[in-house]
C-alpha beads as a LAMMPS data file, in Angstrom:
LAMMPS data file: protein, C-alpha beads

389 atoms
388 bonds

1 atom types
1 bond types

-500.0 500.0 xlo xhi
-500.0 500.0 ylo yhi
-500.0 500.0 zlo zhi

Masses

1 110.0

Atoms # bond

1 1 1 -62.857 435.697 350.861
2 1 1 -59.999 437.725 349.490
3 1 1 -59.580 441.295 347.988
4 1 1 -57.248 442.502 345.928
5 1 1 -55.200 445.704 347.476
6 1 1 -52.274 448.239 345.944
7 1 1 -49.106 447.258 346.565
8 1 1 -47.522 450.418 346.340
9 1 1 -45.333 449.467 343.822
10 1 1 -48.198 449.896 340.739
11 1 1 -49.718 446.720 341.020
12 1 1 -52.260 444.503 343.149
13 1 1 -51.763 442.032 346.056
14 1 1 -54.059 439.555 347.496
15 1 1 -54.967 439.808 351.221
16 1 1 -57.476 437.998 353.673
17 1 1 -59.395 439.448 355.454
18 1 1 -59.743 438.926 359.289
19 1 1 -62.949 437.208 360.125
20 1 1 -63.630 438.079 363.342
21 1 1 -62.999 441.389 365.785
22 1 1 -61.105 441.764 368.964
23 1 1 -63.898 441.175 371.406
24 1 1 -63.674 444.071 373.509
25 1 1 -66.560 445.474 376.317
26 1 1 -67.010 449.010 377.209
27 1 1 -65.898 449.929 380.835
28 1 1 -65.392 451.853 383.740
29 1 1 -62.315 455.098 383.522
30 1 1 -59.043 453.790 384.578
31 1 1 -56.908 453.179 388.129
32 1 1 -53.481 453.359 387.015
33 1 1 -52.941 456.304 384.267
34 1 1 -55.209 458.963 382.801
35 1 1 -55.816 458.472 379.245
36 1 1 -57.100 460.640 376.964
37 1 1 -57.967 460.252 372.911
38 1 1 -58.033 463.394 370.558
39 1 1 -60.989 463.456 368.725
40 1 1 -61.849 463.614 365.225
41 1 1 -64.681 465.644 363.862
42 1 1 -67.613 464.452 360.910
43 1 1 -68.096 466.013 358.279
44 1 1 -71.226 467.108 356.544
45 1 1 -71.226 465.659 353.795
46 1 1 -74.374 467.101 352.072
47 1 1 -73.232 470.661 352.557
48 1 1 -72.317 472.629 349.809
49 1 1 -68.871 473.868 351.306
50 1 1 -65.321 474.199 349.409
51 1 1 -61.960 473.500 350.941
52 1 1 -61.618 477.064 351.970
53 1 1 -65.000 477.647 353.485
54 1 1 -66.025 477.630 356.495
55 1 1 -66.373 473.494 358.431
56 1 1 -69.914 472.097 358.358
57 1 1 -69.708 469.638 360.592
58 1 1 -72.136 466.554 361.355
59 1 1 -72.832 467.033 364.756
60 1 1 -74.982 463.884 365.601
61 1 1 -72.076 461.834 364.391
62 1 1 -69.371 463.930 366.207
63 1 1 -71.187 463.649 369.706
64 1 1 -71.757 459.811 368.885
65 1 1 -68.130 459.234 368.562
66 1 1 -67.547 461.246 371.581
67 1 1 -70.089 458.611 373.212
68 1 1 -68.396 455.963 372.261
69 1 1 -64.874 456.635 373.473
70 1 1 -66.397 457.664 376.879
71 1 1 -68.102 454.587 376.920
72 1 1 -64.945 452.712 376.925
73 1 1 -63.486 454.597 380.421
74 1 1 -61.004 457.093 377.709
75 1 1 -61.073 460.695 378.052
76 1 1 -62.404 462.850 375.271
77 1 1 -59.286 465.830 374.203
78 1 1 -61.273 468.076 372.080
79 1 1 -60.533 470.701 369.336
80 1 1 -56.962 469.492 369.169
81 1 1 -55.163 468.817 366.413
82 1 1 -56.666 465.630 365.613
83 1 1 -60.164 466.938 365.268
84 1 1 -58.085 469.801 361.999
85 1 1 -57.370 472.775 364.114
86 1 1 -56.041 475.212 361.654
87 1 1 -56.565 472.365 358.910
88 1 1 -60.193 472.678 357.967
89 1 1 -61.888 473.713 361.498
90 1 1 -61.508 477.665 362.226
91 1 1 -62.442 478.878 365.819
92 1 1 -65.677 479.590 364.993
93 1 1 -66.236 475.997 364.425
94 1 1 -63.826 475.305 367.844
95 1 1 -65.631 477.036 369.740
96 1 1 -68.858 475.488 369.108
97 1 1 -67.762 471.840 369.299
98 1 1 -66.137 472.826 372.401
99 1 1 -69.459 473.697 373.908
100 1 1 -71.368 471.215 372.464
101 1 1 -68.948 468.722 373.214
102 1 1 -68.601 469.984 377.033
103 1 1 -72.392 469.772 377.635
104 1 1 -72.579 466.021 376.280
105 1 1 -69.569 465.562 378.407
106 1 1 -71.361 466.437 381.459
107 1 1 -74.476 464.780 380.170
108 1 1 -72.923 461.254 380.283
109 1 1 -70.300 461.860 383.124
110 1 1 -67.349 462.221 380.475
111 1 1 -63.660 462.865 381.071
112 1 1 -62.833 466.152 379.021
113 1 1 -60.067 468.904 378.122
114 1 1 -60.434 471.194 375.524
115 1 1 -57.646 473.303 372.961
116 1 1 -57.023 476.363 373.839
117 1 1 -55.329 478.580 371.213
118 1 1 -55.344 481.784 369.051
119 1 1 -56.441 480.843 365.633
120 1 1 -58.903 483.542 365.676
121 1 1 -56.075 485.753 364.585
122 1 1 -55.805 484.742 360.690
123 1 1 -52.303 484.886 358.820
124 1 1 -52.225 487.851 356.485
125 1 1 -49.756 488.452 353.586
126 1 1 -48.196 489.637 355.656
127 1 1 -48.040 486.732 358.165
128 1 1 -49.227 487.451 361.747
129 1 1 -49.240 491.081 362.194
130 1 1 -49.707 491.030 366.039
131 1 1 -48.546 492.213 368.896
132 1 1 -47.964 489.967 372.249
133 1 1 -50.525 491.939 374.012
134 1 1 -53.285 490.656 371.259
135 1 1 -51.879 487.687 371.380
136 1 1 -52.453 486.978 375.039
137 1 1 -56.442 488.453 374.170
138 1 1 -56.998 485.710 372.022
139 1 1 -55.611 482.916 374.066
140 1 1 -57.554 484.484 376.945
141 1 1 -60.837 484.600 374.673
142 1 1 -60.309 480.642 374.271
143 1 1 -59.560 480.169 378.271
144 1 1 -62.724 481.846 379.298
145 1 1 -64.788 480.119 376.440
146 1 1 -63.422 476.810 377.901
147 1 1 -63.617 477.732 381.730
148 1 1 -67.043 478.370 380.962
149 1 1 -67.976 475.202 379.567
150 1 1 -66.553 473.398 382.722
151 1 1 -63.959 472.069 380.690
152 1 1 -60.275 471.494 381.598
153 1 1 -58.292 473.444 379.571
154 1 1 -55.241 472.768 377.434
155 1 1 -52.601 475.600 376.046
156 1 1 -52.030 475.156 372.554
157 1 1 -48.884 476.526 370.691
158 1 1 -49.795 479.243 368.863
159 1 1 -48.690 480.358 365.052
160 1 1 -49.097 483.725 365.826
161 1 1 -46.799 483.379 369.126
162 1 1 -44.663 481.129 367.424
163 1 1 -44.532 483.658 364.517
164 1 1 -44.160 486.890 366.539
165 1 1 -41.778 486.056 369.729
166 1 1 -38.873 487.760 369.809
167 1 1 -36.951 484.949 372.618
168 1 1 -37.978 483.053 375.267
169 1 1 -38.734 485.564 377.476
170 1 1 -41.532 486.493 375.358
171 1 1 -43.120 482.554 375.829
172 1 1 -42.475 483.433 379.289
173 1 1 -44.263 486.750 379.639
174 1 1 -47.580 484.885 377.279
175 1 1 -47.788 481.421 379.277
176 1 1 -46.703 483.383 382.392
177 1 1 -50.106 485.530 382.246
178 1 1 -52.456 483.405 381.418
179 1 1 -51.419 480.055 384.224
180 1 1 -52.207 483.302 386.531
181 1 1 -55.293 483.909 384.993
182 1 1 -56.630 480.100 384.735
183 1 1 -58.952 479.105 387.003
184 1 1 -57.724 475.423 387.365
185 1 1 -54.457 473.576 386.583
186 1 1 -54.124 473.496 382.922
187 1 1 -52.137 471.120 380.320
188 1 1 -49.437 472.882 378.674
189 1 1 -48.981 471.310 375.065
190 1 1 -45.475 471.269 372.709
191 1 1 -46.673 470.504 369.453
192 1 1 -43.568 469.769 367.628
193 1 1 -43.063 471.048 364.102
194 1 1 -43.510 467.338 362.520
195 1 1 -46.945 467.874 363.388
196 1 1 -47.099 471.428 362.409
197 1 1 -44.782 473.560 360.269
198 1 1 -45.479 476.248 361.732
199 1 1 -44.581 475.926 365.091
200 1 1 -40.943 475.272 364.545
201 1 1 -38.702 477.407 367.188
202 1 1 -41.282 476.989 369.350
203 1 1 -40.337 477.932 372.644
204 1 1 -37.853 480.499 371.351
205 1 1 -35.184 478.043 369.868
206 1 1 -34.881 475.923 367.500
207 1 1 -32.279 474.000 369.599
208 1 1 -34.570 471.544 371.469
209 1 1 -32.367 471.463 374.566
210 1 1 -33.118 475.564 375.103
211 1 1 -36.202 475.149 374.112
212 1 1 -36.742 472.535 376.679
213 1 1 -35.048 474.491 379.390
214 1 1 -37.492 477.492 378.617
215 1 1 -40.902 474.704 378.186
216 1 1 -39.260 473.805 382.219
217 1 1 -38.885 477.157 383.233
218 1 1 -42.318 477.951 382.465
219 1 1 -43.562 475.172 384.187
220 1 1 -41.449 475.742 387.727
221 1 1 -42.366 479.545 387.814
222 1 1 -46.279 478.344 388.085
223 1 1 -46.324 474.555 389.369
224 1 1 -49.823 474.800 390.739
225 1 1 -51.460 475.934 387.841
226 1 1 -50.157 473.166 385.318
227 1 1 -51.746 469.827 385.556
228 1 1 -49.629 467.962 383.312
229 1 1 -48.121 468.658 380.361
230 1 1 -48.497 467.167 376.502
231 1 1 -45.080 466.163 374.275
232 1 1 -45.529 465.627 370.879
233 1 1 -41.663 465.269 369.598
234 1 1 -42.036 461.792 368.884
235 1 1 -38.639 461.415 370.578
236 1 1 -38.935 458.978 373.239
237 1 1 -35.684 460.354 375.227
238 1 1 -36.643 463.585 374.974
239 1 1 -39.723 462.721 376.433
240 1 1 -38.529 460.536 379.270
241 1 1 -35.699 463.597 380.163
242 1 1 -38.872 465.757 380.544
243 1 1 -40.624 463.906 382.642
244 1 1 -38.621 463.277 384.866
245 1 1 -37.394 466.974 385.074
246 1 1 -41.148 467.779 386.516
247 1 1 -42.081 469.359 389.201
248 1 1 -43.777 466.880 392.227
249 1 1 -47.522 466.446 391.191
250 1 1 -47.016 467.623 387.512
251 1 1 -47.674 464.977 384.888
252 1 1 -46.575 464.308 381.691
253 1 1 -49.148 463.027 379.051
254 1 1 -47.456 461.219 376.241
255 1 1 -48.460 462.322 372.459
256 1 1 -45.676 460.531 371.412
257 1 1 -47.889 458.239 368.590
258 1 1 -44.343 456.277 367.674
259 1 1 -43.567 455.240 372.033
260 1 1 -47.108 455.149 373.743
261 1 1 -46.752 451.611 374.748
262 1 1 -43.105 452.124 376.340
263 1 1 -43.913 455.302 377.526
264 1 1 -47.660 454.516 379.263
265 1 1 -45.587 451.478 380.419
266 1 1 -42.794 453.403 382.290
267 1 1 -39.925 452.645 384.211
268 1 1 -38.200 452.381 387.504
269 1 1 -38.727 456.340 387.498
270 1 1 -42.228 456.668 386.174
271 1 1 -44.564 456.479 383.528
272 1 1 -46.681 459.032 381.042
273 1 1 -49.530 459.112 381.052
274 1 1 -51.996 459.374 377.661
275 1 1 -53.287 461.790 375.417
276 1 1 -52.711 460.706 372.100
277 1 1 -54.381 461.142 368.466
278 1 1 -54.035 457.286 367.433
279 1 1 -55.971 456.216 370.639
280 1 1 -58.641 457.985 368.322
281 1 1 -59.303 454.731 366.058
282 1 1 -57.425 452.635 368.649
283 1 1 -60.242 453.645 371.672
284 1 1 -61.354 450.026 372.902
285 1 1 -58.353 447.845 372.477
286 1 1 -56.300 450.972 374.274
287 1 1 -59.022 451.070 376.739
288 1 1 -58.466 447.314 377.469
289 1 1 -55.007 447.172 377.413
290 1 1 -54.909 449.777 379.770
291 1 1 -57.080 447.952 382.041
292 1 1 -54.470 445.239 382.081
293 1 1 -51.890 447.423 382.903
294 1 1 -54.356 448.784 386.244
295 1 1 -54.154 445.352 387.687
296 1 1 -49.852 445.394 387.955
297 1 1 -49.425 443.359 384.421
298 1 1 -46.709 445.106 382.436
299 1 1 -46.330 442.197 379.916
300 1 1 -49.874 441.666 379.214
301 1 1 -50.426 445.650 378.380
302 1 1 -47.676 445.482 375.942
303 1 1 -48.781 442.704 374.372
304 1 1 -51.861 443.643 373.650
305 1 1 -50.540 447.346 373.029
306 1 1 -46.944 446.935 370.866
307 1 1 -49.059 444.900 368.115
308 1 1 -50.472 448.749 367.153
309 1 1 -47.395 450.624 366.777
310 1 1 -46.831 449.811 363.009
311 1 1 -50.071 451.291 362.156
312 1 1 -50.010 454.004 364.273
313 1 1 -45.906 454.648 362.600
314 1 1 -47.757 454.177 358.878
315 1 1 -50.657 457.059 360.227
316 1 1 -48.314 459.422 361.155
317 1 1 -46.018 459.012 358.242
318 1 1 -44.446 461.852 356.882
319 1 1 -46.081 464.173 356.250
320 1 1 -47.154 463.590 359.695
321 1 1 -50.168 466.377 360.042
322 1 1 -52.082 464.208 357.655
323 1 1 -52.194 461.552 359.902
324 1 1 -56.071 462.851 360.656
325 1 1 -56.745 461.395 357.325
326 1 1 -56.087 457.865 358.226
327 1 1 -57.854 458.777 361.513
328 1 1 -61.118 459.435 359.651
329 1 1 -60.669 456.698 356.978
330 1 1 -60.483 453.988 359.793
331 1 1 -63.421 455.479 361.564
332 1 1 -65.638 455.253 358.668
333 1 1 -64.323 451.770 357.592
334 1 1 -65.129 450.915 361.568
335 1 1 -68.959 452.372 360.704
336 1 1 -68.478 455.439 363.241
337 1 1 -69.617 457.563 360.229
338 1 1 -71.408 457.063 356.876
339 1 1 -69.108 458.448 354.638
340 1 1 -65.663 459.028 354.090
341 1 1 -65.699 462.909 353.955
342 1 1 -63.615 465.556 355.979
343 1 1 -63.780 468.936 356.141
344 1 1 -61.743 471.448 354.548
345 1 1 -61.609 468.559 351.678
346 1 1 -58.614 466.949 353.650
347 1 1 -60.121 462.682 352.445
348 1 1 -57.715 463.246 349.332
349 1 1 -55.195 464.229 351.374
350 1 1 -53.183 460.672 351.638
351 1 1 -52.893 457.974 348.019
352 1 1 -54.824 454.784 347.799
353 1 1 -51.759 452.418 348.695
354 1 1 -51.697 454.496 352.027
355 1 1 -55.395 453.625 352.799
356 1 1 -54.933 449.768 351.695
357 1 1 -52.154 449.330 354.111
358 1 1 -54.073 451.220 356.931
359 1 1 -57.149 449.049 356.114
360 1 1 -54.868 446.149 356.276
361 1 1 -53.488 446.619 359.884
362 1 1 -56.570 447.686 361.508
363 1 1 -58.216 444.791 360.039
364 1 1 -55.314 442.804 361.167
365 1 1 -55.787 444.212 364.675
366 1 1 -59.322 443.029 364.962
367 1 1 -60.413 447.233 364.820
368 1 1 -63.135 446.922 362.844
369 1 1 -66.757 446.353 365.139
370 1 1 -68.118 444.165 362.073
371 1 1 -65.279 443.194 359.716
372 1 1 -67.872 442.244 356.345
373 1 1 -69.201 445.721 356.075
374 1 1 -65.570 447.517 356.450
375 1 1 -64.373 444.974 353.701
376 1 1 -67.400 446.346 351.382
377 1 1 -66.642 449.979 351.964
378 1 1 -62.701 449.279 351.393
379 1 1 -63.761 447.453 348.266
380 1 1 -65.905 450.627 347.067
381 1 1 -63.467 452.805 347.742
382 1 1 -61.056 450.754 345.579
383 1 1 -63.266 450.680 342.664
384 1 1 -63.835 454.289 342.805
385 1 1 -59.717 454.362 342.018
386 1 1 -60.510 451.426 339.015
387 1 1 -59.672 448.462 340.720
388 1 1 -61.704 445.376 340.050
389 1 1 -62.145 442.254 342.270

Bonds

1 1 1 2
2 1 2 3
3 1 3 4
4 1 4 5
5 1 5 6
6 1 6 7
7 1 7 8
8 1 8 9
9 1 9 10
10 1 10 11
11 1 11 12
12 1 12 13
13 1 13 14
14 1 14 15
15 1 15 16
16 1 16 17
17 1 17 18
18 1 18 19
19 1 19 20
20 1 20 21
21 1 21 22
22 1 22 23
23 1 23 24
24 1 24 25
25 1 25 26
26 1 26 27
27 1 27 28
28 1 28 29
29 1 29 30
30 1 30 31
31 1 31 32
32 1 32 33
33 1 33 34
34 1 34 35
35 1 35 36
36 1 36 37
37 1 37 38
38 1 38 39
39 1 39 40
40 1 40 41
41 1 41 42
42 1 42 43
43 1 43 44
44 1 44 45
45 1 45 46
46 1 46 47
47 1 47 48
48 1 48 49
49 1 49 50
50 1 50 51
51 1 51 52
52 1 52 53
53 1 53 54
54 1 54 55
55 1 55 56
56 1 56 57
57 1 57 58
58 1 58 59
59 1 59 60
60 1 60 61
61 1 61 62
62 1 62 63
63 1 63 64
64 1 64 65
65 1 65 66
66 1 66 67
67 1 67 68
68 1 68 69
69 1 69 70
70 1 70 71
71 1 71 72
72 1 72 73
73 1 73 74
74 1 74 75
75 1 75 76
76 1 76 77
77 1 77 78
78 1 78 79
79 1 79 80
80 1 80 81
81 1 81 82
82 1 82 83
83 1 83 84
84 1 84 85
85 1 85 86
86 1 86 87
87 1 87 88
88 1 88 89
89 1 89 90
90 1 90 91
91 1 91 92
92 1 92 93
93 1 93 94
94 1 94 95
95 1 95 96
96 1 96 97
97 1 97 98
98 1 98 99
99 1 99 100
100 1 100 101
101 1 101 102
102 1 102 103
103 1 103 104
104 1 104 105
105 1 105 106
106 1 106 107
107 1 107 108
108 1 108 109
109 1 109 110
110 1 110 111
111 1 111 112
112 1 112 113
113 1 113 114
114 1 114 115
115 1 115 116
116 1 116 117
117 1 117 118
118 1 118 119
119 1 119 120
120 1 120 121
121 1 121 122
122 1 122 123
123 1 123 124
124 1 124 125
125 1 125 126
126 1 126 127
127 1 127 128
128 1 128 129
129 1 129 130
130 1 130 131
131 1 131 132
132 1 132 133
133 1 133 134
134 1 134 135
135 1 135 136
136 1 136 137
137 1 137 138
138 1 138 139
139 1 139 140
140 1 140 141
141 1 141 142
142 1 142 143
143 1 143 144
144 1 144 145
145 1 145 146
146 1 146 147
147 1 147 148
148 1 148 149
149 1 149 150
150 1 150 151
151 1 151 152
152 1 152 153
153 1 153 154
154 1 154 155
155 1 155 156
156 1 156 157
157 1 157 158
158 1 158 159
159 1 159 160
160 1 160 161
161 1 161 162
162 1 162 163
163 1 163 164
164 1 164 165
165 1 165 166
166 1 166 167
167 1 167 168
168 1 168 169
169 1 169 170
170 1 170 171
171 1 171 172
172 1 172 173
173 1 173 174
174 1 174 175
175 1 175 176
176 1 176 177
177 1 177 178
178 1 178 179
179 1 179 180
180 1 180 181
181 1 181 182
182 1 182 183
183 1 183 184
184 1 184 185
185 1 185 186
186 1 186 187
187 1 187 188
188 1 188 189
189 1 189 190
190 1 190 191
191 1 191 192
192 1 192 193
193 1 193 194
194 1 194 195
195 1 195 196
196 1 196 197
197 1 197 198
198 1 198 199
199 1 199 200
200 1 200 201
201 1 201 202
202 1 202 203
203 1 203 204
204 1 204 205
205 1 205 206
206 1 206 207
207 1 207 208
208 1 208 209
209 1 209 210
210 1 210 211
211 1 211 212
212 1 212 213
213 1 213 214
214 1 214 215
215 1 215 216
216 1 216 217
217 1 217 218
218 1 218 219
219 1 219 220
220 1 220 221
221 1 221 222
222 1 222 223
223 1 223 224
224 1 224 225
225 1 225 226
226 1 226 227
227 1 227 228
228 1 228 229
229 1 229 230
230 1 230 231
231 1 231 232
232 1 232 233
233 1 233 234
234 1 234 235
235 1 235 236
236 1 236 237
237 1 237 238
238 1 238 239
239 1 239 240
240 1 240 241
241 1 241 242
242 1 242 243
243 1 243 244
244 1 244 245
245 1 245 246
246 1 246 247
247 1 247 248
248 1 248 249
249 1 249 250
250 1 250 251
251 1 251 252
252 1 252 253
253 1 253 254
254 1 254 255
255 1 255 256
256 1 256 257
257 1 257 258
258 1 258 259
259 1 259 260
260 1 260 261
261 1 261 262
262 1 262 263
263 1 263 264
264 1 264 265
265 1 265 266
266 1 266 267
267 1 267 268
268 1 268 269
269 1 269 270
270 1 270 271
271 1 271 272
272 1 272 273
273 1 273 274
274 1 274 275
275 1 275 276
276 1 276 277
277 1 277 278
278 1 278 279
279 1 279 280
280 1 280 281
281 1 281 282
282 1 282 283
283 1 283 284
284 1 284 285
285 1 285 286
286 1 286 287
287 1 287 288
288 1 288 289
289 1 289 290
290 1 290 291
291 1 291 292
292 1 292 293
293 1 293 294
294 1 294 295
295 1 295 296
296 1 296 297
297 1 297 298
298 1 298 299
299 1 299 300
300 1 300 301
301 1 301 302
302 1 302 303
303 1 303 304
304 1 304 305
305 1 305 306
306 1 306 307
307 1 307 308
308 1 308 309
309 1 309 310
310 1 310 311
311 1 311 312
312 1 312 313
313 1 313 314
314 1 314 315
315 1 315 316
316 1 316 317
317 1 317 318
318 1 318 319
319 1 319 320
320 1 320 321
321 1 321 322
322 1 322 323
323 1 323 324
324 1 324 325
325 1 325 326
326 1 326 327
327 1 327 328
328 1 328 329
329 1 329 330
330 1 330 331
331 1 331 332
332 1 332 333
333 1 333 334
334 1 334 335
335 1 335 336
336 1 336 337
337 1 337 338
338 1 338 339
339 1 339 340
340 1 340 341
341 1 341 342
342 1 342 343
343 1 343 344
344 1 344 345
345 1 345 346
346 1 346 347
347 1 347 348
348 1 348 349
349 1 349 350
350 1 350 351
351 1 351 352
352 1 352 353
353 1 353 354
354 1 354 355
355 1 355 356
356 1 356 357
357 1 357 358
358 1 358 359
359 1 359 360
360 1 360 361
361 1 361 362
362 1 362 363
363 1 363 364
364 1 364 365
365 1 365 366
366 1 366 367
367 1 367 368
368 1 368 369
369 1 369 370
370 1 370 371
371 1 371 372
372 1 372 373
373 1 373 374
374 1 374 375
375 1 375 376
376 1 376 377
377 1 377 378
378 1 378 379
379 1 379 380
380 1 380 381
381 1 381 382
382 1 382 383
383 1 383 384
384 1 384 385
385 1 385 386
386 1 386 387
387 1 387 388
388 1 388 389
């Protein structure tokens, strides 16, 4: 059996598909490292919603994909980016899968953390007309709504902080305030701009070595109150210069989706730990390879592990925040979901020769549960775009 894929260069190449999956068993939570996966959301996709409106999400499938990652021992990150924060899900829509998502958490004995940010406060024409006080409201809305669900919480950046400090101290004063005001140690995320335009300067530079100096200050002034912290640079030195700048008993949680294996791996020094967007379609072969790693054997987690680099590197291509697009596409080729829809109308967001070669390396990676029906769906998808087998 063979179908016929874009090559990206305007025509059509044959490839084989892989017969069999990567036989892999759901297990226990991990020994070694804590490992989280960011979450996608499922669409709806018999509401009558436009790009613009607001998310109606399939909640039956979004729980059951929660279920399955938990099944597998990984830890559920929830409203991040991955699941379109600010890209199709408003808080409105946050807020409820955070609840919902909490309670079936605790249901089933789940490993969770949840966003917490201030995209309740919308950009005008004017761009974010707010002051730091309101700003500081809103992130303390999200805290509470999170606390409340028993949920671990993790600080977002914010647009609107991002957009209205003046200098550091002002990301000092916000962060400052609320790791008083949290209840338990939190995760403290830097979302670089790669993933989100918006947030470039975060930290009140756009020179990453002040900005790093001022993401470290933060963290020293309140040691107790941060659990770990998230990098998402995609800069494996930067990274590794971070986390070793911690304070004792502070970890560092890898969203570098270009370094995971090197990075979960460590070094004489120490290792990150996981919360990362591509262990979202990745979830049982990271879960095993992982378990490898908890019994001493370096070699063997990389080996399994490294193979999945090139198409997590083709996800996250530039333009890197539509990486949740390939996210979603793999799911529903792996039968997760029923359709191939997202919200905010973000499944047109990537070209066909993109979604060939993702189909391709998942398929090569043994991803895919039941390869036959993934084949059929990539093959309907292709002849929606007019090519034939």
């Amino acid at each position: 059996m063979t179908i016929r894929l874009p090559d990206g260069q305007g025509g059509l190449r044959t490839y084989a598909p892989r017969p069999e999956p990567l036989a892999v068993t759901p297990g226990t939570p991990f020994t070694s490292r804590t490992v989280f996966s960011a979450a996608h959301v499922v669409a709806d996709p018999y509401a009558d919603v436009s790009p613009d409106s607001a998310a109606a999400v399939d909640w039956d499938a979004t729980l059951a994909f929660r279920r399955h990652l938990w099944s597998h021992g990984l830890g559920v990150a929830e409203a991040m980016d991955t699941a379109q924060r600010g890209m199709g899900l408003d808080w409105a829509g946050a807020a409820d899968l955070i609840r919902r998502s909490s309670a079936e958490a605790k249901a089933v004995g789940g490993l969770i953390a949840c966003g917490v940010g201030t995209d309740q406060l919308s950009v005008t024409e004017i761009g974010y007309p707010y002051s730091l006080e309101e700003i500081r409201t809103a992130y303390e809305e999200q805290l509470a709504l999170v606390e409340e669900s028993g949920s671990q919480a993790i600080l977002m950046a914010s647009r609107a902080l991002a957009a209205v400090a003046k200098s550091p101290e002002d990301y000092l004063d916000v962060y400052g305030h609320l790791l008083r005001q949290a209840t338990e140690p939190v995760i403290l995320h830097w979302l670089g701009p790669m993933f989100d335009p918006a947030l470039e300067g975060y930290w009140g530079s756009t020179d990453l070595d002040a900005a790093t100096r001022t993401f470290l200050d933060v963290i020293a002034a309140h040691p107790d109150k941060v659990d770990g912290i998230k990098v998402s640079l995609l800069d494996a030195e930067r990274e590794i210069d971070i986390r070793r700048r911690l304070p004792e008993g502070v970890r560092c949680y890898t969203g570098d989706d270009f370094n995971y294996p090197e990075l979960i791996a460590g070094d004489e020094q120490g290792f990150s730990h996981a919360l990362l967007g591509i262990f979202d379609p990745l979830g049982p072969l990271a879960a095993q390879a992982v378990r490898v790693l908890d019994t001493g054997d370096v070699a063997g987690f990389r080996g399994l592990l490294d193979p999945t680099v090139e198409l997590s590197r083709h996800l996250f291509q530039t333009p890197t925040r539509f990486y949740k697009t390939g996210v979603v596409f793999l799911a529903w080729l792996a039968g997760h979901q029923s359709h191939f829809t997202m919200v905010g109308g973000l499944q047109s967001a990537r070209s066909l020769p993109h979604f060939a070669r993702a189909y391709e390396l998942a398929d090569g990676l043994g991803l895919f549960p039941d390869p036959g029906p993934a084949e059929e769906r990539m093959k309907n998808l292709l002849s929606l775009y007019g090519v034939t087998q």
